[in-house]
C-alpha positions in Angstrom: 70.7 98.8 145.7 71.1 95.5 146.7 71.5 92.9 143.8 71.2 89.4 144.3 68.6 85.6 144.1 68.6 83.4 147.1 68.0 79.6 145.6 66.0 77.1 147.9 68.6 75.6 149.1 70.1 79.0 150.2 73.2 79.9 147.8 73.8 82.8 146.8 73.7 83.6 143.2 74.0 86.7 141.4 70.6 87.3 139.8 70.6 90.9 139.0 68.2 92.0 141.0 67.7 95.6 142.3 66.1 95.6 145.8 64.8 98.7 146.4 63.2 100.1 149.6 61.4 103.1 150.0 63.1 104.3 153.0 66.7 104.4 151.8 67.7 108.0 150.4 71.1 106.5 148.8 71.7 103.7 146.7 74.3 101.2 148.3 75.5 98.7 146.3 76.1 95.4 147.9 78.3 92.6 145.5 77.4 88.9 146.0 80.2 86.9 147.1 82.9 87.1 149.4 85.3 88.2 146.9 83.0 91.0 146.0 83.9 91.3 142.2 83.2 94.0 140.2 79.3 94.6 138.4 80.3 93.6 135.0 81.4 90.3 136.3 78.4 89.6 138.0 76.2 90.8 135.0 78.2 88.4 133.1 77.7 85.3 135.5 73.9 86.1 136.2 73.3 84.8 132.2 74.7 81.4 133.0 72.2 80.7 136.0 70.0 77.7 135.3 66.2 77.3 136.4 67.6 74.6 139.3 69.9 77.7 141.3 66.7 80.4 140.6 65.0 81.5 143.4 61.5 80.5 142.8 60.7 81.3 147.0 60.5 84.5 146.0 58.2 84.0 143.0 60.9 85.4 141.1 63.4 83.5 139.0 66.2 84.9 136.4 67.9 86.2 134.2 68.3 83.6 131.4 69.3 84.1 128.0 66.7 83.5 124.7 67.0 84.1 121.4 65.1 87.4 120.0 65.6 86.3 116.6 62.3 87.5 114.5 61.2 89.8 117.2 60.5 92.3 114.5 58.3 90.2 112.2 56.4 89.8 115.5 55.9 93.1 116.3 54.6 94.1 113.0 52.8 90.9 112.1 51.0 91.3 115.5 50.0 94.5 114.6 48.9 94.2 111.3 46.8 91.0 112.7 44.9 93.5 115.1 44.4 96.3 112.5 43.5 93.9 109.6 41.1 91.3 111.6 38.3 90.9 109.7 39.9 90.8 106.3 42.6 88.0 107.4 39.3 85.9 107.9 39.4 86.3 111.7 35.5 86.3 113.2 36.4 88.8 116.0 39.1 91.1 117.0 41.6 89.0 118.4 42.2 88.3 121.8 44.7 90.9 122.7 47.2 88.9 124.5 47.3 85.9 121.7 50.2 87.1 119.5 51.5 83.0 119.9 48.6 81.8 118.1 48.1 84.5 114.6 51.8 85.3 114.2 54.0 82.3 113.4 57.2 84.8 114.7 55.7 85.3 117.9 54.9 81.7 118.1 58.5 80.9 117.9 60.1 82.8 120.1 57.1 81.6 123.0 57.9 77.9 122.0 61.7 78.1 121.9 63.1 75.2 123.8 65.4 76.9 126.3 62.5 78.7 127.6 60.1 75.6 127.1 62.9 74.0 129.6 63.0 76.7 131.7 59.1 76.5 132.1 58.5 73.1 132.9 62.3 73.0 135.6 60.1 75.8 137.8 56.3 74.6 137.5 57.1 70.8 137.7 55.3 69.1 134.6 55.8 68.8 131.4 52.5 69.3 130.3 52.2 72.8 129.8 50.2 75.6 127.9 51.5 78.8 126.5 48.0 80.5 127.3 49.0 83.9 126.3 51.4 86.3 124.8 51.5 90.0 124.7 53.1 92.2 122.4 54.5 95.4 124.4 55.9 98.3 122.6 56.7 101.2 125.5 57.2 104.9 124.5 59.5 107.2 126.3 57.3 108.2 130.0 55.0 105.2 130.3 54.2 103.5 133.1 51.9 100.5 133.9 50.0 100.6 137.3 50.6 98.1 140.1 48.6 95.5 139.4 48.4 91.1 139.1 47.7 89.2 136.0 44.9 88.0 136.2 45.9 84.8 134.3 46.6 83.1 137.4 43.7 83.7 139.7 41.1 82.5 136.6 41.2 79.0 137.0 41.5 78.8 141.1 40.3 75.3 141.8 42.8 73.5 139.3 45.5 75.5 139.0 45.6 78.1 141.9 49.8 79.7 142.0 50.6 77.2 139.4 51.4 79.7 136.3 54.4 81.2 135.7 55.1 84.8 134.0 57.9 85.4 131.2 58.9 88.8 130.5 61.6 88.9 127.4 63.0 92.4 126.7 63.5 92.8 122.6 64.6 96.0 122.3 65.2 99.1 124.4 65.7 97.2 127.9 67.5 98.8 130.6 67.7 99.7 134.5 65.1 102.5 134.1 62.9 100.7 131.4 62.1 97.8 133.5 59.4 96.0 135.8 59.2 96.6 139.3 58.1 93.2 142.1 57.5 93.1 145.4 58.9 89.5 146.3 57.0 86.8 147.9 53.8 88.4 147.0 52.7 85.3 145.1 50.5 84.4 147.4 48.5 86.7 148.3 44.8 86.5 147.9 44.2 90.2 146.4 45.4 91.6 143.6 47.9 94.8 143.8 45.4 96.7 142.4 42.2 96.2 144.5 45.4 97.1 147.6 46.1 100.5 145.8 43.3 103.3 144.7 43.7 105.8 142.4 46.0 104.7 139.8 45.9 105.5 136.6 46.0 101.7 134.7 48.2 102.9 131.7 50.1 106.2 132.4 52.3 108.7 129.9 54.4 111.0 131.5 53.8 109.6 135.2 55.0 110.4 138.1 57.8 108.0 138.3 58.2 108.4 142.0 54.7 107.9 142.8 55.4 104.3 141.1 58.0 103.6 144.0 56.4 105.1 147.0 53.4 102.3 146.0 55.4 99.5 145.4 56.9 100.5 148.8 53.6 100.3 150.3 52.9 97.2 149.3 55.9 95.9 150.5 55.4 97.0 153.7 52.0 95.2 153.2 53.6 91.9 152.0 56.3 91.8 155.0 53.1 92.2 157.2 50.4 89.7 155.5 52.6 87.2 153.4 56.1 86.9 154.4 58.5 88.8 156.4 61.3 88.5 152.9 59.1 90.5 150.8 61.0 93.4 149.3 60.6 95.8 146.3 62.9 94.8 143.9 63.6 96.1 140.4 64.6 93.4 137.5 68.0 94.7 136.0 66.5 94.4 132.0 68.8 93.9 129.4 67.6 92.7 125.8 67.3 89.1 125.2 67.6 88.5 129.2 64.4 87.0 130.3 62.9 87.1 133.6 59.9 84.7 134.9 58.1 85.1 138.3 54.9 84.0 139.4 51.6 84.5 137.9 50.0 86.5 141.0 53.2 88.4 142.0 52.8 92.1 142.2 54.3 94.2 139.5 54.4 97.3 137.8 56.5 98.1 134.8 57.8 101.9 133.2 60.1 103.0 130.6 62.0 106.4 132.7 62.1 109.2 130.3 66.1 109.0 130.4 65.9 106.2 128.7 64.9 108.4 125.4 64.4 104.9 123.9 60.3 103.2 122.8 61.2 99.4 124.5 59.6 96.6 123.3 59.2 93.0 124.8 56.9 90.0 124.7 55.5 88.2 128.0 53.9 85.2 128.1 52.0 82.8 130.6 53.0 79.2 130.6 50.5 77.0 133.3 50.2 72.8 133.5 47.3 71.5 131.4 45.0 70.6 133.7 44.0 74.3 134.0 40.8 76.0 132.3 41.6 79.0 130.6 39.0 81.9 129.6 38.9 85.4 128.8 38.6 88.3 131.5 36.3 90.7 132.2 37.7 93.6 133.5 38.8 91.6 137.0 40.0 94.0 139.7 40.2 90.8 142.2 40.6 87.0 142.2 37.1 85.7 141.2 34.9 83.8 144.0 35.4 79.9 143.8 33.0 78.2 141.0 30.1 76.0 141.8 27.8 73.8 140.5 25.4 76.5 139.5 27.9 78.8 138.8 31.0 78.0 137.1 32.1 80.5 135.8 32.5 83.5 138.6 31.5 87.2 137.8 34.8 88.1 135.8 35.4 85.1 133.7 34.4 86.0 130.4 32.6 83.3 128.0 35.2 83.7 124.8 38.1 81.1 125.0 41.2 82.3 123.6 43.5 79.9 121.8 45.8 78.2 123.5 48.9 75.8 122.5 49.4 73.0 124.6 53.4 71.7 125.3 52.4 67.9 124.0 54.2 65.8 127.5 52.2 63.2 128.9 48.6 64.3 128.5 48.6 65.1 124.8 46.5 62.0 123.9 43.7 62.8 126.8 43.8 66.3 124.9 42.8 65.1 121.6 39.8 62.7 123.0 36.3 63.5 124.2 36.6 63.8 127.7 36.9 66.9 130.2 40.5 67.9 129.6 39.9 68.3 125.6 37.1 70.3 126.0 38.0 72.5 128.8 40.0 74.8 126.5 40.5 76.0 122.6 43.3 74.1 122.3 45.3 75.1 118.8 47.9 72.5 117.7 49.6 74.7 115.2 51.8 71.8 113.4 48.7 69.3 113.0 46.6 69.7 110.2 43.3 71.9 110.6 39.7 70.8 111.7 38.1 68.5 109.5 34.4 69.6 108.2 32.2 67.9 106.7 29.7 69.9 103.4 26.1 69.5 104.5 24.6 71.4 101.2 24.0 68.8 98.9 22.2 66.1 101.6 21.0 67.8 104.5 19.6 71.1 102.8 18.2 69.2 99.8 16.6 66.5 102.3 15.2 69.6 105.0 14.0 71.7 101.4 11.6 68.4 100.8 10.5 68.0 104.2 9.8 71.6 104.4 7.4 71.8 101.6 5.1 69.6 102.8 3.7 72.0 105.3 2.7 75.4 103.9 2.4 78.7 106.4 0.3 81.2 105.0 -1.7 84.0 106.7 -4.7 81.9 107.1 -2.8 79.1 109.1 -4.9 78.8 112.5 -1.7 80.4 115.0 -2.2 78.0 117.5 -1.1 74.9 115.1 1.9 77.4 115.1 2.2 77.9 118.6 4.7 75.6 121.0 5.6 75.1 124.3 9.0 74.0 124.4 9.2 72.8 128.0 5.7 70.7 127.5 5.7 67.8 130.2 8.6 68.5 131.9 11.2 67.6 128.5 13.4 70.1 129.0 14.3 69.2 132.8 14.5 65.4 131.9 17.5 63.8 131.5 18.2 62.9 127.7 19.2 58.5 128.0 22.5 57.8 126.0 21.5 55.8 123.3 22.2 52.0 123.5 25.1 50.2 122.2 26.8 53.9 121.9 30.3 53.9 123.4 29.9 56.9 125.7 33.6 57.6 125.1 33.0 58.7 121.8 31.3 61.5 122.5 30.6 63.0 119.2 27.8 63.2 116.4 24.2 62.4 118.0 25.5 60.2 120.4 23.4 61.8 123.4 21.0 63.7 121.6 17.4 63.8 121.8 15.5 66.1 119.7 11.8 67.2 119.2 10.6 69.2 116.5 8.7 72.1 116.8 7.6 73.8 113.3 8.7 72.3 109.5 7.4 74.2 106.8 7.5 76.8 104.8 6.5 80.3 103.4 6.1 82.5 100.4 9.5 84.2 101.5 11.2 81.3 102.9 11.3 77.4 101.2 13.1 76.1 104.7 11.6 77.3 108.0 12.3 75.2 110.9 13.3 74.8 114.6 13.6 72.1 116.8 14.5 71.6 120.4 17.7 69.1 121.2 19.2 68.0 124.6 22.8 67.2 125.0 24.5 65.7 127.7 27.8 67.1 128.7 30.9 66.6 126.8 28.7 65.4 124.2 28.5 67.5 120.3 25.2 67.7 118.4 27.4 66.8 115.6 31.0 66.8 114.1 32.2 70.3 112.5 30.0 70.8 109.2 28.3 73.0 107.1 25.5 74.3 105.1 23.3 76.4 103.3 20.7 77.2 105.8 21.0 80.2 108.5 20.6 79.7 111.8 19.7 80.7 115.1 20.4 79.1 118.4 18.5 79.8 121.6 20.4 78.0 124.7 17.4 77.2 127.4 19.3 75.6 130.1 22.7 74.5 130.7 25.8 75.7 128.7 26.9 75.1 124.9 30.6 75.7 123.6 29.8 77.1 120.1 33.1 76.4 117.8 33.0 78.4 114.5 36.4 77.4 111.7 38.3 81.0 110.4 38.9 81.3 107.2 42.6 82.6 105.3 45.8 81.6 107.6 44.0 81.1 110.6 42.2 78.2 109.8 43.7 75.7 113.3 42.9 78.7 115.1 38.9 78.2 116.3 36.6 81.0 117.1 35.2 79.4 120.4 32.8 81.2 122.9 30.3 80.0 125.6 26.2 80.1 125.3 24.2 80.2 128.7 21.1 79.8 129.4 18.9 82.8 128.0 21.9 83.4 125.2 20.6 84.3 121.7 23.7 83.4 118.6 23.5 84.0 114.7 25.4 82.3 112.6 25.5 81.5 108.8 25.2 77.8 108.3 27.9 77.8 105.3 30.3 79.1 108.5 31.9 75.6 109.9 30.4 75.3 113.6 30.3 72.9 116.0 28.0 72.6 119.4 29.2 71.4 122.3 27.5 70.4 125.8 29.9 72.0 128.4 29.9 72.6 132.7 26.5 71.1 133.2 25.1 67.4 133.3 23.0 68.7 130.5 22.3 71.4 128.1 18.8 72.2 126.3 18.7 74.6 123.2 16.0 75.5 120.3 17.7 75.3 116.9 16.3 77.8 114.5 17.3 77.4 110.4 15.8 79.5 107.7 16.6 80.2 104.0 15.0 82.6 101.2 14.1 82.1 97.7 17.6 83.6 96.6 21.0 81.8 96.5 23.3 83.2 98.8 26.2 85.0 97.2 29.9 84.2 97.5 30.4 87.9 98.8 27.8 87.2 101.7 29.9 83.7 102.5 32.9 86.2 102.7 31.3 88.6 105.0 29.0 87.1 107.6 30.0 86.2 110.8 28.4 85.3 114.7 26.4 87.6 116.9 25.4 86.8 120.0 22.9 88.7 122.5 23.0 88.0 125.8 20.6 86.9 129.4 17.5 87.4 126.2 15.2 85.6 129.6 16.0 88.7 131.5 15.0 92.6 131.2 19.0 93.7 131.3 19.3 91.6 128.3 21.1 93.1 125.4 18.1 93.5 123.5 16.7 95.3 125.9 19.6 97.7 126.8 19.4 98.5 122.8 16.4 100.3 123.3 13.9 100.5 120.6 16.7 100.0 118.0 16.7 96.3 116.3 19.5 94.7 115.9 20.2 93.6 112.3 22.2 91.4 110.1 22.2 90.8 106.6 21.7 86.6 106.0 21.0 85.3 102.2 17.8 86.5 100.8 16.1 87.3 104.2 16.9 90.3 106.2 17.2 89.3 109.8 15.9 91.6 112.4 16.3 91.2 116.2 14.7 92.9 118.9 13.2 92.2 122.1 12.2 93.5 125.9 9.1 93.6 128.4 5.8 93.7 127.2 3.6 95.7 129.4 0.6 96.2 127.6 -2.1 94.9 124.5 -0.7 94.8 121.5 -2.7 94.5 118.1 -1.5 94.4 114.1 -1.1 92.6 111.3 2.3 90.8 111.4 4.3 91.5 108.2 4.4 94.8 106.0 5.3 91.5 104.0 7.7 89.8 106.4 7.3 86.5 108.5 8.0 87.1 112.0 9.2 84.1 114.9 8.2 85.4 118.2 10.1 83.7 121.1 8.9 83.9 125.1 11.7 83.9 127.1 9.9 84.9 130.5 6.4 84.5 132.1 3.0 84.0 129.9 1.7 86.2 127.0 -1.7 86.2 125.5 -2.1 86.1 121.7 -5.1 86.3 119.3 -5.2 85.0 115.4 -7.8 86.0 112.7 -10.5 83.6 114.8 -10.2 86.3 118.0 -9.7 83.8 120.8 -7.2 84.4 123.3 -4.6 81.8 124.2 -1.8 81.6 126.1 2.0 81.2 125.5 4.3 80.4 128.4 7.5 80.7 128.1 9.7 78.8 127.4 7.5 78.9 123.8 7.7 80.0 120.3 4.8 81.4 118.0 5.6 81.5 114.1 3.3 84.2 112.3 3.1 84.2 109.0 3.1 87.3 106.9 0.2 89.5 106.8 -1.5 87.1 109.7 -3.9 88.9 112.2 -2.2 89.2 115.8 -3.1 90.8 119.0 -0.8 90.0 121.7 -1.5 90.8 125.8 0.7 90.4 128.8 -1.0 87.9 131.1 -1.4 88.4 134.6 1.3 88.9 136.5 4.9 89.9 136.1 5.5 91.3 132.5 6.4 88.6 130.2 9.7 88.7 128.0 9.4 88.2 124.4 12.0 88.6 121.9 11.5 89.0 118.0 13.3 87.4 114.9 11.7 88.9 111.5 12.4 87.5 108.3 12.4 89.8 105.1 12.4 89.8 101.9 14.6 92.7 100.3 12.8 94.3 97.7 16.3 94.7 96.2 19.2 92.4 96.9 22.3 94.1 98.5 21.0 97.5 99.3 21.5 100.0 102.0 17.4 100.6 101.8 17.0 96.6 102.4 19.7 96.9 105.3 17.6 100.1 106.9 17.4 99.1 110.6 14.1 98.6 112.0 11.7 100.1 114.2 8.7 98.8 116.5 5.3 99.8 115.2 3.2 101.4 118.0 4.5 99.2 121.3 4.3 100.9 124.1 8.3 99.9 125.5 11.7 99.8 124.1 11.4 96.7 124.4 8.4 96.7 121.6 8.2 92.9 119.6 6.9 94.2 116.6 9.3 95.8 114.3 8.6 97.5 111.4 9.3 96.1 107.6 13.1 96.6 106.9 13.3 99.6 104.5 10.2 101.3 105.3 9.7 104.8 107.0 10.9 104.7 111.0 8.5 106.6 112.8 9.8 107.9 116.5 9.2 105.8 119.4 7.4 107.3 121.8 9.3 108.6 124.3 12.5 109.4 122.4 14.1 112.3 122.1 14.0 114.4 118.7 18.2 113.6 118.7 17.1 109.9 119.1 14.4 110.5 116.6 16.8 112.0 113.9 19.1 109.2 114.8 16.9 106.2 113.1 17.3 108.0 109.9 20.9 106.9 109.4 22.9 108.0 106.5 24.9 105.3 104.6 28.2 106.4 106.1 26.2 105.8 109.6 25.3 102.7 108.5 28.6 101.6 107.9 30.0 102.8 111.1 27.3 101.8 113.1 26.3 98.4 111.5 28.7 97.0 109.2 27.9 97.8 105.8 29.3 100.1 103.0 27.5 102.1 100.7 26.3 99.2 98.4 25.1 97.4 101.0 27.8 94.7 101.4 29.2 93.7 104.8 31.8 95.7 105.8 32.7 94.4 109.5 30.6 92.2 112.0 28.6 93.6 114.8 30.3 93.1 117.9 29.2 90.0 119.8 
């Protein structure tokens, strides 16, 4: 066992660490300095090493002494966050490595200053994030595979090898409950894991030795590919000793079973500002570089987890309008939270009386209904800025050019209306705000960064999430949202809002939250991975139904069983008929609004089979009830991917096809219900459906 840290310049300096190779049979242990003192004197001189002597060559740089104070109001406000979500006010389960921004204890000991010091001495700036921190409590036997975070390798073309891993032992910390690195590995372009097969991710009761024969193969590969220093190395942990190496270094970490002791620790990931910082999904390798088309890789997820920026230099450019303050969800956790501005009592009064002026009843001729969203081109056109508008600003209508589609209104529904807007990027459709109306938006080209305000004691904490083109969201209006043009020179989206005859209840206001369903211009769309099964929320006075898919063949009914129903062609051309029995044609992108109990006959047209999705609007017969919350069927379609479901409540008849456990399936018992969709036994909301 060799221990020692080799600083830039080349000193030596007792750093504690173990280097371990896989062909030595005995441990050897080899002092630092001439004098070669004894191990407890260098133990006791590796805590006073400062960032300028670490050896950050090797990726690897430490020990240094932080305080742990709090660690245990951490540990269980971090888990009481992740079992008590939805009832905190959160949207969605949170992120499970943000810990710094839902408990104030974690937050402090991430945002200490000796390690905010620390942080910006080895990565060079002091404009910093601390983008994550995870909450790691270890039984006796576990082991974590060989693996890279893949924290670093998100945000390649800014911020390649630029973040920096801390890893603070709490409680339990000790030579055989401890992280494993192969040194100088930093730079490699794969990640440990994609270089090893067969490893368990999270192990209990592994096979300890197996853990070193790997990391001694990727040594081997390290001293062959990346640098002929690379070693396997073991950190000597001891609690409140903190070690930070590089984002992409390989590492594995275990807690031996002679430790007989559950460890726990918190790591975080500090990088420089100028980074973009998203979600994963599931990355087994660094992500291919981003282009103009694409720029966000296969891997990068769409949700943006909260971050907290270290205010240096560029904390004014993060609170403006331009690229750098909208490239993340920055939280600023000692500022006071997001300003939004009430709605109900000007805009929802004001769209009630524009609304009534046009009246949809089954009689309406459908083609004064029917709209063809890209009609001359307007989606592909460039929306103008408007003159005299400081482009700086970048908020509230400044870009935005809108045509509307359909303003009316309905026996079940005084508001029923969508529009189409354009928004050029960096630019919001308006400032955070709220108001009565529900609403849908369908994004038709570009990208828009949907922020949504939390409620209870994570209010400065935004839910924030990327729509693409072909993404379907709900949201209640009365939720406080922002949209915001993002990655393209322009984003196009249609703007659905709707509202019953009923006031919406305080319980619903306390209970409703986002769904999203995503590629709805595509047949592996979510909607049409569900199958026959709608998807369903429970919105004001109207029931909300959702389902979509290919339609293959004629299709003939009267819309309704009582409910209005928007129809929404999201690929290729479909033929539809009214009560006068011609056939006209809807090419997508394009709506159709069909009243209740209006004649419709619907065909695909020649050629590939169109893509249609369907939002149905119903009226419960009674409020709040699992019968009005009943989820819906199609009526006779020939695919899963049917467009006609059936009125909420009524009888479910089995789609052809299915089998009779599928069949027995759409007859869902309350406690079904509220495991499946979200609602207890009276009907209320008991959890959102997952996004």
């Amino acid at each position: 066992l060799v221990s020692r840290s080799v600083a830039p310049g080349g000193a030596v300096h007792g750093a504690r660490l173990l280097l371990i190779d896989s062909m030595l049979t005995a441990a050897v242990l080899v002092v630092t300095t001439a004098a070669k003192p004894q191990l407890a004197q260098l133990l006791s001189r590796a805590t006073d090493l400062e960032t300028s002597a670490g050896d950050t060559t090797s990726g690897i740089h430490g020990p240094f002494p932080l305080s742990t104070d709090g660690w245990r109001e951490c540990v269980a406000g971090w888990e009481h966050v992740q079992k008590k979500w939805k009832s905190l006010g959160l949207i969605a389960h949170p992120y499970p490595k943000s810990a710094h921004a839902h408990v104030p204890a974690c937050r402090a000991l991430a945002m200490q200053p000796a390690l905010l010091r620390e942080m910006r001495a080895v990565i060079g700036t002091d404009d910093l994030i601390v983008a994550t921190m995870s909450v790691l409590v270890k039984e006796v036997g576990w082991e974590h595979r060989w693996h890279t975070d893949v924290e670093n390798a998100i945000d390649r073309t800014r911020c390649n090898d630029t973040s920096w891993t801390v890893w603070l032992p709490l409680d339990g910390a000790a030579p055989d409950s401890s992280m494993l690195m192969v040194s100088h590995s930093h730079g490699a372009r794969d990640f440990a894991q994609a270089k090893l097969h067969k490893q368990c991710k999270v192990c209990e009761g592994g096979d300890f030795s197996s853990l070193w024969r790997r990391g001694g193969q990727l040594a081997k590969v390290a001293r062959r590919e990346l640098s002929p220093h690379a070693a396997l190395v073991q950190l000597a942990a001891a609690d409140t000793q903190a070690w930070a190496f590089r984002g992409a270094t390989w590492h594995a970490s275990f807690n031996n079973a002679s430790s007989r002791k559950t460890r726990a620790a918190v790591q975080m990931h500090f990088m420089p500002t100028r980074c973009k910082f998203r979600s994963d999904s599931g990355l087994e390798n660094a992500p291919e570089l981003p282009t103009s088309e694409r720029q966000r890789p296969p891997g990068i997820g769409v949700v943006l987890p909260p971050v907290i920026p270290l205010q240096g230099k560029a904390s004014a450019t993060l609170r403006g309008s331009g690229e750098e303050a909208t490239q993340n969800n920055w939280m600023f956790p000692d500022e006071p939270e997001p300003a939004v501005v009430d709605a109900t009592f000007d805009r929802t009064p004001k769209r009630k009386r524009d609304c009534a002026a046009a009246t949809f009843a089954p009689d309406t001729p459908l083609k004064s209904l029917a709209h063809d969203l890209n009609a001359d081109g307007w989606v592909d056109k460039l929306c103008k800025l408007k003159s005299g508008v400081d482009a700086g600003a970048g908020i509230v209508d400044k870009s935005k050019c809108k045509t509307h589609q359909l303003t009316g209104h309905s026996a079940g529904a005084p508001i029923m209306e969508y529009h189409t807007s354009k928004l050029r990027k960096n630019f919001a459709a308006h400032e955070m705000r709220t108001h009565e109306e529900i609403e849908l938006v369908y994004v038709l080209r570009g990208s828009i960064l949907i922020s949504l305000k939390q409620r209870g004691e994570h209010t400065k904490t935004l839910y924030r999430r990327t729509l693409d083109a072909g993404d379907l969201a709900y949201y209640p209006g009365w939720q406080p949202h922002s949209l915001l043009s993002v990655e393209h020179p322009q984003a196009v989206y249609l703007a659905i809002r709707f509202l019953g005859n009923q006031p919406v209840s305080v319980e619903e206001r306390e209970t409703d939250s986002v769904v999203v369903w995503r590629r709805s211009d595509t047949a592996e769309s979510d909607l049409a991975e569900a199958g026959q099964p709608t998807r369903l929320r429970h919105s004001s006075s109207l029931h909300l139904s959702v389902s979509g898919g290919e339609l293959r063949g004629p299709h003939g009914s009267t819309a309704g069983a009582g409910h209005d129903q928007l129809l929404l062609a999201t690929r290729g051309e479909v033929l539809y008929g009214g009560a006068d029995g011609k056939m006209r044609t809807l090419t997508a992108p394009g709506t159709l609004f069909v009243p209740a109990g209006a004649p419709l006959t619907l065909s695909p047209a020649p050629g590939p089979p169109p893509l249609l999705v369907s939002i149905n609007f119903t009226e419960p017969r009674r409020r709040g009830t699992v019968r009005g919350l009943q989820q819906a069927s199609t009526d006779g379609a020939p695919s899963p991917g049917a467009v006609h479901p059936a009125a909420a409540g009524a009888a479910v008849p089995r789609h052809p096809g299915a089998s009779p456990r599928a069949a027995r399936a759409h007859a869902l018992s309350p406690g079904a219900l509220r495991k499946k969709y979200g609602v207890d036994e009276k009907g209320r909301a008991h959890r959102p459906l997952p996004a």
